[in-house]
LUMZADO-209905 format. One record per residue: z, y, x of N, C-alpha, C in turn. Coordinates in nm, 4 decimals, always signed. Layout:
// residues N
{{Z; Y; X}; {Z; Y; X}; {Z; Y; X}}
...
This chain:
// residues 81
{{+7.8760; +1.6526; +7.6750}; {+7.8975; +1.6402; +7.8165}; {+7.7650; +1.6464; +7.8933}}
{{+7.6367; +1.5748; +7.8437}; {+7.5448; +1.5779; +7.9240}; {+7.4476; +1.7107; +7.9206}}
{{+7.5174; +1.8018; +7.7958}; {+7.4605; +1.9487; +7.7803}; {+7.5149; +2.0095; +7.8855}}
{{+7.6503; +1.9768; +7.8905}; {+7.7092; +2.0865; +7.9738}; {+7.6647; +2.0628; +8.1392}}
{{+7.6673; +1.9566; +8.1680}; {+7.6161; +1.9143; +8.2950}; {+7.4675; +1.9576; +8.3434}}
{{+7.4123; +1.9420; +8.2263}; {+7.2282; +1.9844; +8.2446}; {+7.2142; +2.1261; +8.2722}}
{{+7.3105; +2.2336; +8.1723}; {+7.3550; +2.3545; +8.2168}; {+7.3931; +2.3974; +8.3448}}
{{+7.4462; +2.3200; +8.3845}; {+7.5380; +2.3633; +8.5096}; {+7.4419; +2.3047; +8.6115}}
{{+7.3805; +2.2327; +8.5962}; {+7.2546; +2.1529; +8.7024}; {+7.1277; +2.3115; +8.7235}}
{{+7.0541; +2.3264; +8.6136}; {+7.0148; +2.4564; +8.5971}; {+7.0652; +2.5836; +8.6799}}
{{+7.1852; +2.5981; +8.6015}; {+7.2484; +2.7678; +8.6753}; {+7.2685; +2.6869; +8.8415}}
{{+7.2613; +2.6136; +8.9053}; {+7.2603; +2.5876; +9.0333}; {+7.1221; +2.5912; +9.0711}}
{{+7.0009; +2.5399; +9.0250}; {+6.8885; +2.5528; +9.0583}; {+6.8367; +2.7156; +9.0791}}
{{+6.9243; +2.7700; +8.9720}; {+6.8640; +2.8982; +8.9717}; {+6.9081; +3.0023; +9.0533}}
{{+7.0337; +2.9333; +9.1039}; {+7.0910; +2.9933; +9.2472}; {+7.0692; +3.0022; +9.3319}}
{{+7.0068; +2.8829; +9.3671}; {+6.8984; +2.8819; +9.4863}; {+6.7890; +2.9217; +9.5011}}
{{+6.7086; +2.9377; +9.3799}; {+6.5905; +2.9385; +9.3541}; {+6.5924; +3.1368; +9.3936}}
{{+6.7155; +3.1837; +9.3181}; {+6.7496; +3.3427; +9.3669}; {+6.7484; +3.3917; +9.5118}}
{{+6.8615; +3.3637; +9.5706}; {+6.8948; +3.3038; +9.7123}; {+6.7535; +3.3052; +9.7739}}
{{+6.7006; +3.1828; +9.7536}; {+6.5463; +3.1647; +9.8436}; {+6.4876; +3.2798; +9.8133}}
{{+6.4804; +3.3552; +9.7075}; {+6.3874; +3.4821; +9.7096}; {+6.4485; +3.5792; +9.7507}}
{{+6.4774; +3.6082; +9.7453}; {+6.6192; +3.7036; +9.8609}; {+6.6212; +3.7149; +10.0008}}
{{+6.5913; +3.6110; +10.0330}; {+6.5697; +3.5790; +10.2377}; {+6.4038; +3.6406; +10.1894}}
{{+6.3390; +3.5403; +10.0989}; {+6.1806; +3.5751; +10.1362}; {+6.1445; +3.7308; +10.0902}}
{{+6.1991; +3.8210; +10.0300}; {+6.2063; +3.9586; +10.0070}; {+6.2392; +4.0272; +10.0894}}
{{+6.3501; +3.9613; +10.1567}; {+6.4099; +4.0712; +10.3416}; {+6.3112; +4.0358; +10.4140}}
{{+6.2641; +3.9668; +10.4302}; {+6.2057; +3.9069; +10.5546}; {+6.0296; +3.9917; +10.5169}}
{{+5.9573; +3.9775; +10.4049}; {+5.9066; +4.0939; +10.3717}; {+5.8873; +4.2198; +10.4036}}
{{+6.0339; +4.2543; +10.3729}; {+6.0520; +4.4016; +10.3713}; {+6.0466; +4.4704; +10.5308}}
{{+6.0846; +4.3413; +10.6128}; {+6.1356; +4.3663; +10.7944}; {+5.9917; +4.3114; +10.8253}}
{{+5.8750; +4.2599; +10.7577}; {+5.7726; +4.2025; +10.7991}; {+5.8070; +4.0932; +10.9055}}
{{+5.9015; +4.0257; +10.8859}; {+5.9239; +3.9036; +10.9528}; {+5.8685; +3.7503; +10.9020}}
{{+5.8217; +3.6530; +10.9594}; {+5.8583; +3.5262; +10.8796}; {+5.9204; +3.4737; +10.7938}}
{{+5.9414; +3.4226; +10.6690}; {+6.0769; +3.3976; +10.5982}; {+6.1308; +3.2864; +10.7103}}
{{+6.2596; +3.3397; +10.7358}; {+6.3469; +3.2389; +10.7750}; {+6.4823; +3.3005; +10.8124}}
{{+6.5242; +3.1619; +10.7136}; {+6.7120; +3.2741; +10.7094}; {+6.7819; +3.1523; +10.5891}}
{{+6.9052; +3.1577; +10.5538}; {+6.9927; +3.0995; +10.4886}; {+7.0884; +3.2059; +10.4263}}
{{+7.1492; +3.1535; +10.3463}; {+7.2399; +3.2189; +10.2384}; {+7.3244; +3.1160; +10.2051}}
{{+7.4721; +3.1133; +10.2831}; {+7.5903; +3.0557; +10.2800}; {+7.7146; +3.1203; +10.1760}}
{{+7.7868; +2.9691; +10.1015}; {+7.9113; +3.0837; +10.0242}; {+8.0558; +2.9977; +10.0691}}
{{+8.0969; +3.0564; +10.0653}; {+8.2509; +2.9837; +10.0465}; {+8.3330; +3.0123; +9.9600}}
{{+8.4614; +2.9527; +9.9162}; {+8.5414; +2.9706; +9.8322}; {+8.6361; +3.0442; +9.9112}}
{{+8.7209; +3.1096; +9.8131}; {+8.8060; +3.2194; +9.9064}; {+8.9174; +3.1274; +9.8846}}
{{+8.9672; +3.1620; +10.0003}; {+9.0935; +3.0496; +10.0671}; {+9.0685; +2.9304; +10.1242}}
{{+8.9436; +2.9137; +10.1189}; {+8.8893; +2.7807; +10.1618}; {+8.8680; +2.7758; +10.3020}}
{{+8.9241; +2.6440; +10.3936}; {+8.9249; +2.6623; +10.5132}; {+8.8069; +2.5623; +10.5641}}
{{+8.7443; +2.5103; +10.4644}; {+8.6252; +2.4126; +10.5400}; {+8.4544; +2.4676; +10.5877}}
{{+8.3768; +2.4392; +10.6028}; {+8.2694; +2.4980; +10.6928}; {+8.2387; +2.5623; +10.5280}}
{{+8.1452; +2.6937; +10.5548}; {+8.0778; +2.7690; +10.4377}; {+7.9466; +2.6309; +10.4281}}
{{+7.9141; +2.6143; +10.2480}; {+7.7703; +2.5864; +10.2254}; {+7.6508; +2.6573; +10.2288}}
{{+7.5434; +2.6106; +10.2780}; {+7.4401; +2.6831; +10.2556}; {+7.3778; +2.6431; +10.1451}}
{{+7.3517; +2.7403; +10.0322}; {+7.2811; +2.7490; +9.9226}; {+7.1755; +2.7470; +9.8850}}
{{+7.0881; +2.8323; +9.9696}; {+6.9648; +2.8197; +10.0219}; {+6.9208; +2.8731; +10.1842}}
{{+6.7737; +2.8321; +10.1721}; {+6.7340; +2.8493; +10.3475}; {+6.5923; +2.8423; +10.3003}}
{{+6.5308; +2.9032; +10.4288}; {+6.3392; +2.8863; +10.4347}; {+6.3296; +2.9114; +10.6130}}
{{+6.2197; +2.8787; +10.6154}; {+6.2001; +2.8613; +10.7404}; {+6.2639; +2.7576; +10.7888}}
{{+6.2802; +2.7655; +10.9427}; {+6.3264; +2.6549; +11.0157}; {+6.4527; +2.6487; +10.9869}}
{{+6.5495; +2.6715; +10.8126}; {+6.6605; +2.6158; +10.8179}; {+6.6345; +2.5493; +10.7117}}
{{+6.5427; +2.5352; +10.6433}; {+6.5035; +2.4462; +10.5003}; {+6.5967; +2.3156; +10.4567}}
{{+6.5882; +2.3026; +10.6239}; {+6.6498; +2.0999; +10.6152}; {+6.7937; +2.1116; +10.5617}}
{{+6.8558; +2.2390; +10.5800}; {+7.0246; +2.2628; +10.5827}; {+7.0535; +2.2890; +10.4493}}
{{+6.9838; +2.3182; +10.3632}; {+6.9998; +2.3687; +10.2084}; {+7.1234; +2.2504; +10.1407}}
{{+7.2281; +2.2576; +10.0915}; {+7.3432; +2.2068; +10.0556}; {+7.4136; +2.0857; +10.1265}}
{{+7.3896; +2.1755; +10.2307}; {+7.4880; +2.1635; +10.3971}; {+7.6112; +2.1885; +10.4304}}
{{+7.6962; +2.1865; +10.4759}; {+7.8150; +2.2898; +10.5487}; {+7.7118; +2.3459; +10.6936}}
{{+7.7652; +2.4260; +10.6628}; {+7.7240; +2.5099; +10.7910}; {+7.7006; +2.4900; +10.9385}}
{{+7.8671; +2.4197; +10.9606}; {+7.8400; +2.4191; +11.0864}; {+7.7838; +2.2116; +11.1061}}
{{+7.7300; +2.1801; +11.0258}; {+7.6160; +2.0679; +11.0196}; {+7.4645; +2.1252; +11.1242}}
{{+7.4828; +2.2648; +11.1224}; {+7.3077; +2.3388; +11.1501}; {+7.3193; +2.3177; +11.3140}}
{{+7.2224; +2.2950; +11.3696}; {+7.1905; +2.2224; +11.5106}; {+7.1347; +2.3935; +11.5572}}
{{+7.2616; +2.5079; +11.5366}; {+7.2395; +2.6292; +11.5823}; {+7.3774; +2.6803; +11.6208}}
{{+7.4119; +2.6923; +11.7283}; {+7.5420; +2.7368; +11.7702}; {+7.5505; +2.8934; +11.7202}}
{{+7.4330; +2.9616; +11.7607}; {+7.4298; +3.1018; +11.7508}; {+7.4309; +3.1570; +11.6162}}
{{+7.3926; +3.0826; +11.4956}; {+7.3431; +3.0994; +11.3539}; {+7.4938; +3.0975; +11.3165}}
{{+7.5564; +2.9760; +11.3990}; {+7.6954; +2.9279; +11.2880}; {+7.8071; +3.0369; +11.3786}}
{{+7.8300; +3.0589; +11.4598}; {+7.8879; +3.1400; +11.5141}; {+7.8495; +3.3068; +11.4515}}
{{+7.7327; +3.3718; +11.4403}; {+7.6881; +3.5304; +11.3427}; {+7.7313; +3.4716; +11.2191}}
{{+7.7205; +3.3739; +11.1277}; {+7.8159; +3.3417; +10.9786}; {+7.9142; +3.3424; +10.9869}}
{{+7.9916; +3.3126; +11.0831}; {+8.1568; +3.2590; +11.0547}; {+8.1458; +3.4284; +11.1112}}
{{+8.1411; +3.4952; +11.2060}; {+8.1537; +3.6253; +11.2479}; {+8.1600; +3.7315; +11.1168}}
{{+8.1115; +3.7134; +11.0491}; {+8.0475; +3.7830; +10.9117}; {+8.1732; +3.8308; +10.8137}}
């Protein structure tokens, strides 16, 4: 049990750890600042999307619901999406 848990603790670290390089690679590529988030939801799921990861000024929100983010405009372009 505590293998499988340590596993599964891991493949989540490494989700994020992906995720975060992913915003910081676009943001790169657009020569922007890193700053950005990467939200998922479950399909059928009617509660706010999590954010998985973030950099920049959304860092604080990293395994958040979404609409937790003190950004009307951010959570409104996600749910739009």
């Amino acid at each position: 049990m505590v293998v499988r848990a340590s596993g599964q603790l891991m493949a989540r670290q490494g989700l994020h750890e992906f995720a975060a390089g992913v915003i910081t690679q676009i943001c790169a590529l657009l020569g922007l600042p890193p700053g950005g988030l990467v939200c998922v939801q479950e399909q059928g799921c009617t509660q706010s999307p999590r954010v998985i990861a973030a950099s920049g000024a959304f860092e604080h929100a990293i395994d958040c619901p979404l609409d937790q983010i003190d950004n009307p405009a951010v959570i409104a372009s996600v749910s739009n999406a």
